[in-house]
C-alpha positions as CSV (number, residue, x, y, z in Angstrom):
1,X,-63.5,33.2,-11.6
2,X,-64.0,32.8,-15.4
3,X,-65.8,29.7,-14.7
4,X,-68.3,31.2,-12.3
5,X,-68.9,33.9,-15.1
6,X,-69.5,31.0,-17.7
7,X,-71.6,29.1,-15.5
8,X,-73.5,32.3,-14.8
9,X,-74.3,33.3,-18.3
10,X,-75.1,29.5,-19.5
11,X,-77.8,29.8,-16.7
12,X,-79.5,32.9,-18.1
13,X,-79.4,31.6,-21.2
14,X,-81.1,28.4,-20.3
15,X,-83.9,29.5,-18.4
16,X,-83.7,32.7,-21.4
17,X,-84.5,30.2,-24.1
18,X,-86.9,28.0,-21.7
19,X,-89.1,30.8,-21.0
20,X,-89.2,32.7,-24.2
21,X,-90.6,29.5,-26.1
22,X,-92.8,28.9,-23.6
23,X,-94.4,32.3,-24.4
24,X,-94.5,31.6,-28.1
25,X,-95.9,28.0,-27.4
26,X,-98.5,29.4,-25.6
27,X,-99.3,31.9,-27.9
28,X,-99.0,29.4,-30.8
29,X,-101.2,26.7,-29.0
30,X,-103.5,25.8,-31.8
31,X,-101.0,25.6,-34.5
32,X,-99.7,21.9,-34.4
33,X,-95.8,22.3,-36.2
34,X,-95.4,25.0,-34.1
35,X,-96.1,23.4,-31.0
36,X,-93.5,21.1,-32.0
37,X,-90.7,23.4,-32.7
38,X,-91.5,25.3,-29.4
39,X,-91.9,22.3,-27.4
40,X,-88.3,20.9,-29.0
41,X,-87.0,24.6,-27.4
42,X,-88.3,24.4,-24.2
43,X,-86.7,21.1,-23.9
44,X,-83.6,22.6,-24.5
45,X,-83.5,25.1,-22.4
46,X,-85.0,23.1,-19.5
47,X,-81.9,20.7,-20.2
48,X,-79.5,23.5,-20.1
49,X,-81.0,25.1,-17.1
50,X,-80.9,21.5,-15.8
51,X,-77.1,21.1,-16.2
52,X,-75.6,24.1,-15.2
53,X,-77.9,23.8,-11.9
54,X,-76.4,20.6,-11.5
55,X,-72.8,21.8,-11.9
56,X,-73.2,24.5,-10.0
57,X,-75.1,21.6,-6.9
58,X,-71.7,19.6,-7.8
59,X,-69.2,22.2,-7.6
60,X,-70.6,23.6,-4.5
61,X,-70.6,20.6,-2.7
């Protein structure tokens, strides 16, 4: 059960973190060392969402 929970929250927090700098990447388009600190975000979120959706693929199956 714990490690549902876990798995659960690491999920929201991925796409959390993937989608909120993708909102400030947009909004800070034109401003190039922003676009890379946002872009650097967004890759980390999509690589947590990543992960736990393939735990969750591997632990299902």
């Amino acid at each position: 059960m714990t490690g549902t929970i876990f798995t659960i929250i690491g999920l929201l927090i991925g796409v959390s973190i993937a989608g909120a700098s993708s909102v400030y990447l947009k909004r800070e388009w034109s401003d190039h060392e922003s676009r890379k600190i946002y872009g650097v975000f967004v890759g980390i979120g999509a690589a947590v969402t990543i992960g736990v959706v393939v735990k969750i693929f591997v632990a299902g199956f």
